[in-house]
C-alpha positions in Angstrom: -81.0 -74.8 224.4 -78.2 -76.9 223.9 -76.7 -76.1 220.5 -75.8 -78.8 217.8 -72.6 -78.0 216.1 -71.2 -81.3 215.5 -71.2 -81.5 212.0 -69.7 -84.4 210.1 -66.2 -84.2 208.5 -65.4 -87.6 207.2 -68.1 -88.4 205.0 -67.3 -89.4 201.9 -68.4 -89.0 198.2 -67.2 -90.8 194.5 -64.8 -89.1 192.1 -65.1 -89.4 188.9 -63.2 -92.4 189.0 -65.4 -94.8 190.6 -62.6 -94.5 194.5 -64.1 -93.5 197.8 -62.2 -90.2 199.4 -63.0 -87.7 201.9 -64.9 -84.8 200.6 -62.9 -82.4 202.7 -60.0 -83.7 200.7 -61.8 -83.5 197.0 -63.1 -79.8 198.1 -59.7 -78.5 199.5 -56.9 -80.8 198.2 -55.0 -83.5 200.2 -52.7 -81.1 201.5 -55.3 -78.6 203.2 -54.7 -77.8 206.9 -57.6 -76.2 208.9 -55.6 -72.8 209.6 -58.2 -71.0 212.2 -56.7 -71.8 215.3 -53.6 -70.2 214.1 -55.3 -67.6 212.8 -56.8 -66.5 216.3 -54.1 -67.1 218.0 -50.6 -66.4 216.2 -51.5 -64.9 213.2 -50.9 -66.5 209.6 -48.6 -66.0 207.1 -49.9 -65.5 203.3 -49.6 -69.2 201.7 -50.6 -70.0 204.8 -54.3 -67.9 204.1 -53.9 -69.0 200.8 -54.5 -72.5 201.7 -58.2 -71.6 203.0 -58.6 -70.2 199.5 -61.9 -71.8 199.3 -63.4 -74.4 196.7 -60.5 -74.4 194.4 -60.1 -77.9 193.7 -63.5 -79.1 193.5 -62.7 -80.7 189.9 -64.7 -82.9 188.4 -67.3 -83.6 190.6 -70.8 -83.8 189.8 -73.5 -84.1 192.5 -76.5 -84.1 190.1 -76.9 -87.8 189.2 -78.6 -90.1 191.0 -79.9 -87.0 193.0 -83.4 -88.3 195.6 -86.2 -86.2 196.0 -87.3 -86.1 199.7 -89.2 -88.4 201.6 -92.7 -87.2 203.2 -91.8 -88.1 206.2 -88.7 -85.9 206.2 -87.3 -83.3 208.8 -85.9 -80.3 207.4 -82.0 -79.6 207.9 -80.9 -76.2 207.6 -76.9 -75.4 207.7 -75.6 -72.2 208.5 -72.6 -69.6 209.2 -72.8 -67.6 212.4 -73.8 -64.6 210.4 -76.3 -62.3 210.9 -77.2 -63.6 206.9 -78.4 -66.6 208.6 -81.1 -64.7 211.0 -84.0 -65.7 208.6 -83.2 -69.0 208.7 -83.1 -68.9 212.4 -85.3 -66.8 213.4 -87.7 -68.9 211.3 -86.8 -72.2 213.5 -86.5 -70.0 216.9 -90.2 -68.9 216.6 -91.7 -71.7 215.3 -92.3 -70.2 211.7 -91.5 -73.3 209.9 -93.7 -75.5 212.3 -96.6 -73.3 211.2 -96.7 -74.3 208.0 -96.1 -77.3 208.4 -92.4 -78.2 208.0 -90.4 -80.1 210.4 -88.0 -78.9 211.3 -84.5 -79.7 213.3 -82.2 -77.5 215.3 -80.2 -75.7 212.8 -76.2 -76.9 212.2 -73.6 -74.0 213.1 -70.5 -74.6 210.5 -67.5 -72.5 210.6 -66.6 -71.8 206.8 -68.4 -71.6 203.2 -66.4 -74.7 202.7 -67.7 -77.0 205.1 -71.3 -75.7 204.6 -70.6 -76.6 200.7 -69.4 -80.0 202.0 -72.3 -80.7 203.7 -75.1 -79.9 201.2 -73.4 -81.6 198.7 -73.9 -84.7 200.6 -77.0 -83.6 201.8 -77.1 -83.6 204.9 -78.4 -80.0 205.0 -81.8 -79.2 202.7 -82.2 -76.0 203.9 -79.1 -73.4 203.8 -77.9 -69.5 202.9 -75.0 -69.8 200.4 -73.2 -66.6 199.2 -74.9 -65.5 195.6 -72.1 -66.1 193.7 -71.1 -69.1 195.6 -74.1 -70.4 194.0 -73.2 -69.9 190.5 -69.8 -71.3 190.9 -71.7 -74.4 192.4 -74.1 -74.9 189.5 -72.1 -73.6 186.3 -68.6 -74.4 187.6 -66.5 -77.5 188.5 -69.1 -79.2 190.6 -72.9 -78.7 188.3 -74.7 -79.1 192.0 -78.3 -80.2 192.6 -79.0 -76.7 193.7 -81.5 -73.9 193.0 -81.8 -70.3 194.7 -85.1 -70.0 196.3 -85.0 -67.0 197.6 -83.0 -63.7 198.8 -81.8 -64.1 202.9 -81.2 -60.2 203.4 -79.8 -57.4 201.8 -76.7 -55.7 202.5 -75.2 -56.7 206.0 -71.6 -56.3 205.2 -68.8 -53.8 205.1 -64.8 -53.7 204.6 -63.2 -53.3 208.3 -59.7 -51.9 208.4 -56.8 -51.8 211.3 -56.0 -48.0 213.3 -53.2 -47.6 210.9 -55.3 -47.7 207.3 -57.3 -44.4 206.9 -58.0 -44.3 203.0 -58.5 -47.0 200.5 -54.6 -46.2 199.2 -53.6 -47.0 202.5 -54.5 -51.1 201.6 -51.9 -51.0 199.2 -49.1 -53.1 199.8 -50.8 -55.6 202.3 -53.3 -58.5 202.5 -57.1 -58.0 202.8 -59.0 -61.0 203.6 -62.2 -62.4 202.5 -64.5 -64.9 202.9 -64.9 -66.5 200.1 -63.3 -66.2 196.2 -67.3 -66.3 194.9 -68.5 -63.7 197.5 -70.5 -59.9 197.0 -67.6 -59.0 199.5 -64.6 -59.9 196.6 -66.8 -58.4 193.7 -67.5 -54.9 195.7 -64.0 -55.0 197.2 -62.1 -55.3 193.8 -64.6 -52.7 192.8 -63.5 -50.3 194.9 -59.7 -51.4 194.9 -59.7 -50.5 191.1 -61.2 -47.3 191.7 -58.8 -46.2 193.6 -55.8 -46.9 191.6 -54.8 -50.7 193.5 -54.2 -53.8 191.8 -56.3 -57.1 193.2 -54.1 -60.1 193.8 -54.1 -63.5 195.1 -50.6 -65.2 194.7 -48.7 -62.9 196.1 -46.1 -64.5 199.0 -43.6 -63.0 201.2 -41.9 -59.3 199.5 -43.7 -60.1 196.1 -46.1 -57.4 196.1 -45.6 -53.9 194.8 -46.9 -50.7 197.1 -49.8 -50.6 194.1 -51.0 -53.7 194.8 -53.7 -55.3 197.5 -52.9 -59.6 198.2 -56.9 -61.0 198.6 -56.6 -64.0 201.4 -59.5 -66.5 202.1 -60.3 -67.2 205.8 -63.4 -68.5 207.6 -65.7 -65.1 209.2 -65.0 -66.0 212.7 -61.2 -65.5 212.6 -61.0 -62.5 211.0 -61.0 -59.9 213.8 -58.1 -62.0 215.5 -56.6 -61.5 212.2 -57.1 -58.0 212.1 -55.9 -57.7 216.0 -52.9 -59.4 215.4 -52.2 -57.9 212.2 -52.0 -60.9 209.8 -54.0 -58.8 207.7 -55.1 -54.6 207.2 -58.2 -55.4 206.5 -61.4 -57.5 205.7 -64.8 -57.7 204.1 -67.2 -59.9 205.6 -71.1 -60.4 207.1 -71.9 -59.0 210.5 -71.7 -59.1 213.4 -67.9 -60.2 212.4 -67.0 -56.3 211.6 -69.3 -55.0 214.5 -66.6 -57.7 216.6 -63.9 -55.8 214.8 -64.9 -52.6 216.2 -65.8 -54.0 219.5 -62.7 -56.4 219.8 -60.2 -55.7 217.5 -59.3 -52.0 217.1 -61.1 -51.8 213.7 -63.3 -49.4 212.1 -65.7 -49.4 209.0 -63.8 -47.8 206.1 -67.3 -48.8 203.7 -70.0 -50.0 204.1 -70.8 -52.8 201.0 -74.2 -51.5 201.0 -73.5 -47.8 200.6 -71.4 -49.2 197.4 -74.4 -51.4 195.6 -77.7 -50.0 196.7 -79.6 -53.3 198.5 -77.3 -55.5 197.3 -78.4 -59.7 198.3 -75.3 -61.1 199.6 -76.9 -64.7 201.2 -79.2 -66.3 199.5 -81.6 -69.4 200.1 -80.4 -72.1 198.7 -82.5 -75.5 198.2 -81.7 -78.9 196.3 -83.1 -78.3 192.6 -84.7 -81.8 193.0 -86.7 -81.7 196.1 -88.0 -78.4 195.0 -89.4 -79.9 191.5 -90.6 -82.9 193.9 -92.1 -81.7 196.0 -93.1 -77.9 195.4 -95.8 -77.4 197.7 -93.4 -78.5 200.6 -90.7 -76.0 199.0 -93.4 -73.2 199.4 -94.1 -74.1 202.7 -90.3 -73.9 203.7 -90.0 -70.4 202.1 -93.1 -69.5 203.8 -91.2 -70.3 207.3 -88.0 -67.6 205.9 -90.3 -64.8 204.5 -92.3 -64.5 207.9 -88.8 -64.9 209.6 -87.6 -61.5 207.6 -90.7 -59.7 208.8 -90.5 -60.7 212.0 -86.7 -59.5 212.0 -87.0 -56.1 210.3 -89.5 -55.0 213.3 -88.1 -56.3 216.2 -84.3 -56.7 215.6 -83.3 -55.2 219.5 -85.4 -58.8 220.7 -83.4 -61.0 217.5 -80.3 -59.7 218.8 -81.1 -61.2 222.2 -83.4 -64.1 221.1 -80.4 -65.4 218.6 -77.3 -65.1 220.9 -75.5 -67.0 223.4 -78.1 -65.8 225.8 -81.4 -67.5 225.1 -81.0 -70.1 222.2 -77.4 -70.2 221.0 -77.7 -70.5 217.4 -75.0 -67.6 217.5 -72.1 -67.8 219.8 -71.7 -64.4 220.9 -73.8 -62.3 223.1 -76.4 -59.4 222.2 -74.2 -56.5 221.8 -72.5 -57.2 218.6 -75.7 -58.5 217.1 -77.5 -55.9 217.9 -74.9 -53.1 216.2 -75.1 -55.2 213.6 -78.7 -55.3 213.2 -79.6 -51.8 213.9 -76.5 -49.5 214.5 -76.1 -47.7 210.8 -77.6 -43.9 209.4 -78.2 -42.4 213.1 -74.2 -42.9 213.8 -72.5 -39.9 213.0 -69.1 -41.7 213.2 -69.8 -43.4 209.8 -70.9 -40.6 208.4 -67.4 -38.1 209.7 -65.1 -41.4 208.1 -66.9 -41.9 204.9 -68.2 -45.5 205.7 -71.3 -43.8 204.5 -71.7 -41.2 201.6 -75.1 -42.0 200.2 -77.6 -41.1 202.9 -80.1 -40.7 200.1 -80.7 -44.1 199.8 -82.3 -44.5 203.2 -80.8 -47.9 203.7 -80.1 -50.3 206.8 -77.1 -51.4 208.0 -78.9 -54.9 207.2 -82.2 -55.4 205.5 -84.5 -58.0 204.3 -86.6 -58.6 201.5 -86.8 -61.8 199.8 -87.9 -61.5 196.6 -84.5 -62.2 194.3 -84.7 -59.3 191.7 -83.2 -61.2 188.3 -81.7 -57.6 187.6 -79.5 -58.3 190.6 -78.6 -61.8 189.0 -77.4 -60.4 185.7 -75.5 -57.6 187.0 -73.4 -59.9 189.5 -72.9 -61.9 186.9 -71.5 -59.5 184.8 -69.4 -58.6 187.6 -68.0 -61.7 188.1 -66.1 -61.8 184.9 -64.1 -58.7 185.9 -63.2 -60.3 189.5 -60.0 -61.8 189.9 -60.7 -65.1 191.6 -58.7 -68.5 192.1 -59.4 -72.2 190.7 -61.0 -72.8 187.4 -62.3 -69.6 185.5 -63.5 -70.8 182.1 -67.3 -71.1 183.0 -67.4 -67.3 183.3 -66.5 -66.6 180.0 -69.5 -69.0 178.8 -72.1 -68.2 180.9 -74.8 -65.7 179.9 -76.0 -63.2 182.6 -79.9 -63.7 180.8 -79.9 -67.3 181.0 -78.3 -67.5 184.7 -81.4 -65.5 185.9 -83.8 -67.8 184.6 -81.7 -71.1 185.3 -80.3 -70.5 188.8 -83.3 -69.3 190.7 -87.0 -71.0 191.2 -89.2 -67.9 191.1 -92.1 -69.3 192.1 -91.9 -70.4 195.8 -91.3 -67.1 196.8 -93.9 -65.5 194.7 -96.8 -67.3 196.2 -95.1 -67.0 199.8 -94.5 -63.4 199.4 -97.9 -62.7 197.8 -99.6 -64.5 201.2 -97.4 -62.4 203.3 -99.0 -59.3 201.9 -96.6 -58.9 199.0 -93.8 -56.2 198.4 -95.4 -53.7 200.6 -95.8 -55.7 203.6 -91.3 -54.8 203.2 -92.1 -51.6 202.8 -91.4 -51.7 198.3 -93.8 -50.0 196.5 -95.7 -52.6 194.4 -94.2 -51.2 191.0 -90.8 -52.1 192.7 -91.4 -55.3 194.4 -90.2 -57.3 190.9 -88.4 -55.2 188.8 -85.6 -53.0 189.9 -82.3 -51.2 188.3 -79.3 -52.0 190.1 -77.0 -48.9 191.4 -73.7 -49.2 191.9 -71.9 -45.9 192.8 -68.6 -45.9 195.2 
């Protein structure tokens, strides 16, 4: 299958001032160079990182008015990262999920960065895409009030910090640069978790000999060039989705220090993320899309050997690398005794994955990260943390009732293995 990556980067969108510009420029600022072939190549220096910071400068735009519902007649677009968060989505077009109930749907869109995935939603040319969880409250209570709504949960856990030969201990980041992949990520929120726990001070301005042995510099680059980062030693570290730290320890002389998931038990990291409006249009056909993701998560936490194969460079594409770092990433995790000798893992009582998947997004979850969120150092525009209620962000952010009737028809919370009593409520744990 030839594999469609040719995304646009010149469309263009209306500031609040009535002029025509580039939305690349509007989400990045005019001076924003691309930095990734650097990055896997020669390494980067930190203002360099710094400008891939992410969606700093997304200020005053507003994507809600004059928002269209779809058209019947419409083929579904879905947009995704080459991260393993993305396998519903995929797996849900690569067996014909979507099809069977109905949806149209057209080969998926690889993009490179959370940026250019933003980009192209906001000018919809994607419907259907996995945005990072608290991506997705920056995009609705922040600087750009998006047409957006959280359908459902992608996966659960799926990430972990990944650290060069020379860092051994958490103190060890101290005095260097740690990237991530996004300021509004589960990776930032857990990794400055942990950072404060062990003494180190997050930062994200610090340039050349400006930081003190106490403190950890937070960079933003896109997934893909972060083990040449790490191989090169721009960085010490990073916290991303698979299969980019299984590459790390393939690749790039890396190990796991932590698994995210051994840190917040089941934590969502991607979610599904639909436009508000076509949802409220058109809700049966919103159903029906879910439907396509919820049997793609069953269909992937059974037979994740044959995703690994069925998803990479070797049969359809949709991620460029081949089978083996896919499939560490989908099923290497409790039966290594490696992770267990270095720490990466520490509570083996929670029986979890490396990745899982269950879709049903536990508002619990959404109140918590939203709590966490106002104790995260992050750049840009802050203000809409301090106003934002974690009770009303659970009710506003997500549309709960797609996935309850899809999930229900799959055979509910135990067809995932979750006792019924926990398939809709849950308390969130968060030990390091």
């Amino acid at each position: 299958m030839e594999h469609n990556d040719d995304h646009r980067t010149d469309s263009l969108t209306t500031d609040p001032n009535g002029s025509d510009r580039p939305v690349r420029e509007t989400l990045m600022g005019a001076g924003w160079e691309n930095p990734s072939e650097k990055a896997r190549t020669h390494g980067l220096s930190r203002r360099e990182f710094m400008r891939e910071s992410g969606l700093t400068s997304l200020a005053g735009i507003s994507m809600t008015a004059g928002c269209l519902g779809r058209s019947d007649d419409e083929t579904l677009e879905i947009g995704y990262l080459p991260i393993t968060d993305a396998a519903p989505l995929l797996a849900g077009y690569a067996n014909d999920y979507f099809t069977d109930h109905g949806v149209d749907v057209a080969e998926p869109t690889l993009f490179r960065g959370w940026a250019d995935l933003a980009e192209a939603f906001l000018n919809r040319e994607v419907d259907l895409v996995h945005f990072l969880m608290p991506m997705t409250l920056w995009m609705r209570y922040g600087q750009v009030e998006a047409d957006l709504t959280v359908v459902a949960w992608d996966h659960v856990d799926g990430s972990a910090l990944t650290v060069g030969p020379e860092v051994s201990d958490w103190t060890d980041l101290g005095g260097t640069d740690v990237a991530v992949p996004f300021w509004y990520s589960i990776h930032n929120v857990i990794l400055q978790i942990g950072l404060r726990e062990h003494g180190l001070t997050p930062r994200t301005d610090a340039d050349g000999d400006d930081l003190a042995d106490d403190e950890v510099n937070l960079v933003v680059t896109p997934p893909p060039d972060m083990p040449a980062a790490l191989d090169n030693g721009s960085i010490a570290g990073y916290v991303v989705a698979e299969p980019f730290n299984a590459i790390g320890e393939l690749d790039a002389g890396g190990r796991i220090l932590r698994f995210t998931g051994d840190i917040w038990r089941e934590h969502a990291c991607c979610v599904v993320a639909m436009h508000e409006s076509a949802v409220e249009n058109d809700p049966e056909w919103a159903t029906d899309v879910v439907r396509g993701v919820v049997d793609g998560q069953l269909w992937l936490q059974d037979n994740r050997s044959e995703a690994a194969t069925l998803l990479s460079e070797d049969e359809t594409e949709l991620f460029p690398q081949g089978p083996e770092p896919l499939e560490r990433a989908l099923t290497l995790y409790a039966d290594h005794d490696h992770y267990h000798d270095d720490g990466a893992i520490q509570h083996t009582d929670w029986e979890s994955d490396r990745i899982g998947f269950y879709p049903y997004p536990y508002p619990s979850y959404t109140k918590a990260l939203t709590r966490q969120l106002k104790e995260t150092r992050v750049e840009g525009e802050t203000t809409f943390l301090e106003e934002i209620d974690p009770e009303f962000v659970a009710d506003d952010l997500v549309t709960y009732e797609p996935i309850e009737t899809a999930l229900e028809d799959a055979g509910g919370p135990s067809a995932f293995g979750i006792p019924e009593e926990d398939g809709y409520e849950r308390e969130e744990d968060i030990h390091l």
